[in-house]
C-alpha positions as CSV (number, residue, x, y, z in Angstrom):
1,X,-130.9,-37.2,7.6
2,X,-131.5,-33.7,5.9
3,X,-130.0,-33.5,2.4
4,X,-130.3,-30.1,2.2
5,X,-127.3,-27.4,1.3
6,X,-126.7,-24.7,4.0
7,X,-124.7,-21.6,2.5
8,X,-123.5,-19.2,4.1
9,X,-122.6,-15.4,3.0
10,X,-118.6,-15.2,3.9
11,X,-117.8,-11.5,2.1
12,X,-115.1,-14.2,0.1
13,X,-115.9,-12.7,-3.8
14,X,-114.1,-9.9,-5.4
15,X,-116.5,-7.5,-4.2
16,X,-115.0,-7.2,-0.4
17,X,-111.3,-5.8,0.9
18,X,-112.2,-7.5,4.0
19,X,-111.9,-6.0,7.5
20,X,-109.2,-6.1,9.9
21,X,-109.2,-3.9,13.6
22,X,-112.3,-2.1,12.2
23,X,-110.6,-1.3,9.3
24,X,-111.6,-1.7,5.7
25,X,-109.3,-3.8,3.5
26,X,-105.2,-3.2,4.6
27,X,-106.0,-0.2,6.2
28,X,-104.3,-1.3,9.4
29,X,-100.8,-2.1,8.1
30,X,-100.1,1.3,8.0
31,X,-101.4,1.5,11.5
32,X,-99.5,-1.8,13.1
33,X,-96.4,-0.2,11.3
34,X,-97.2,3.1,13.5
35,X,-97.8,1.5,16.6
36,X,-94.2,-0.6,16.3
37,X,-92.8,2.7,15.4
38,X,-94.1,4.1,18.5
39,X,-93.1,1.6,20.8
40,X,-89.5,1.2,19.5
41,X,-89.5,5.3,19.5
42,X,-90.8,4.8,23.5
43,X,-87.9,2.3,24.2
44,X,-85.6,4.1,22.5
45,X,-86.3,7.4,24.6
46,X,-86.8,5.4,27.9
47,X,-83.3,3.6,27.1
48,X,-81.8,6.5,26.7
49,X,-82.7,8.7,29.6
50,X,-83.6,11.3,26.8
51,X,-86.7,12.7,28.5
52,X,-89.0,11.9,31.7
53,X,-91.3,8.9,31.4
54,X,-94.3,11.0,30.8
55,X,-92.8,12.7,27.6
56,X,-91.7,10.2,26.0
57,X,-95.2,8.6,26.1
58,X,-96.2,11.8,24.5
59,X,-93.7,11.8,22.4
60,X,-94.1,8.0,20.8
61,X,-98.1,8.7,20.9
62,X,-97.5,11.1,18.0
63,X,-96.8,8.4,15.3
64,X,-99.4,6.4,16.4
65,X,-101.5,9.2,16.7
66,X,-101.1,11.2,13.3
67,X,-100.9,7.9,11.4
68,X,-104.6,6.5,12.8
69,X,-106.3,10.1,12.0
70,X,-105.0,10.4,8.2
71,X,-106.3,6.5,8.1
72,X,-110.0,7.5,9.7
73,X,-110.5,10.9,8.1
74,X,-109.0,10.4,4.6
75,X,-109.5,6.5,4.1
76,X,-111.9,4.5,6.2
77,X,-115.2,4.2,4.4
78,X,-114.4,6.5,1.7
79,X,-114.6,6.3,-1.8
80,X,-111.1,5.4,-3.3
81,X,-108.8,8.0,-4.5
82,X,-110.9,10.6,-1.7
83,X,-107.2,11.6,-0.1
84,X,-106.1,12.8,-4.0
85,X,-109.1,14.8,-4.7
86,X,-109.7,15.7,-1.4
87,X,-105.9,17.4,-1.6
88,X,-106.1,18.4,-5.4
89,X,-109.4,20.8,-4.2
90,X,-107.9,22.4,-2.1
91,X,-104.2,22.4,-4.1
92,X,-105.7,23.6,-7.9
93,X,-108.5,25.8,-9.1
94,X,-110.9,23.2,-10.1
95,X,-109.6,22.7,-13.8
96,X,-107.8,19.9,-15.2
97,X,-104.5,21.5,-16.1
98,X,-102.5,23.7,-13.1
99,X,-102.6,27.1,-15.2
100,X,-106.0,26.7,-17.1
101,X,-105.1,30.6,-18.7
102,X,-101.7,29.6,-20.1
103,X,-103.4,27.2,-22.2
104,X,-103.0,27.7,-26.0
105,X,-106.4,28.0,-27.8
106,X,-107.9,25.4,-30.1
107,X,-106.5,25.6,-34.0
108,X,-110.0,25.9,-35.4
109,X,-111.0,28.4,-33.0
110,X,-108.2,30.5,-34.4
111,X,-108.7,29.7,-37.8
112,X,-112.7,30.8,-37.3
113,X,-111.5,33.9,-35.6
114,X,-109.2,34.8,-38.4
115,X,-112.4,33.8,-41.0
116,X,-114.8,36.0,-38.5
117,X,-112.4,39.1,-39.4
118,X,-112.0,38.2,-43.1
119,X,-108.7,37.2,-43.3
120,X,-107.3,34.2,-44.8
């Protein structure tokens, strides 16, 4: 009989979200909740006799749709917190505060500006 101890590597520690659908830790519960939004928006339209068939397909894709983009371009093997920056570069100048000019200057920078020009 062979004594020895098989182990095998089951992504189980702290370091992995785990996958699901492709999808890197609970990145597809946004997505499920999409798709059931989509096909209740698709019965709903069908029920109704709202629109033809064909558009309201179209119509209940868009949930689904626009929901699995923002989760593949801002959130699928990114770094966290990439949706933030990625919308405070292109929402602010760069700096840390919104109006960088407005900001009142140091006290010792006045006070060595004031002992630059002699006064007290």
């Amino acid at each position: 009989m062979n004594d020895e101890l098989v182990a095998f590597h089951t992504n189980s520690a702290d370091d992995s979200s785990g996958v699901a659908f492709k999808l890197d830790g609970n990145l597809y519960i946004p997505v499920i909740g999409a798709a059931l939004l989509s096909v209740g928006l698709l019965t709903g339209l069908i029920w109704a006799d709202a629109v033809s068939t064909p558009i309201a397909f179209l119509v209940a894709a868009i949930p689904f749709a626009l929901t699995l983009f923002i989760v593949l371009t801002f959130f699928q093997g990114k770094e966290p917190h990439y949706a933030a920056d990625w919308m405070a570069d292109r929402t602010t100048d760069g700096s840390f505060v919104r109006y960088a000019q407005a900001q009142p200057t140091h006290p010792m920078e006045r006070l060595a500006a004031q002992l630059s020009k002699g006064g007290n």
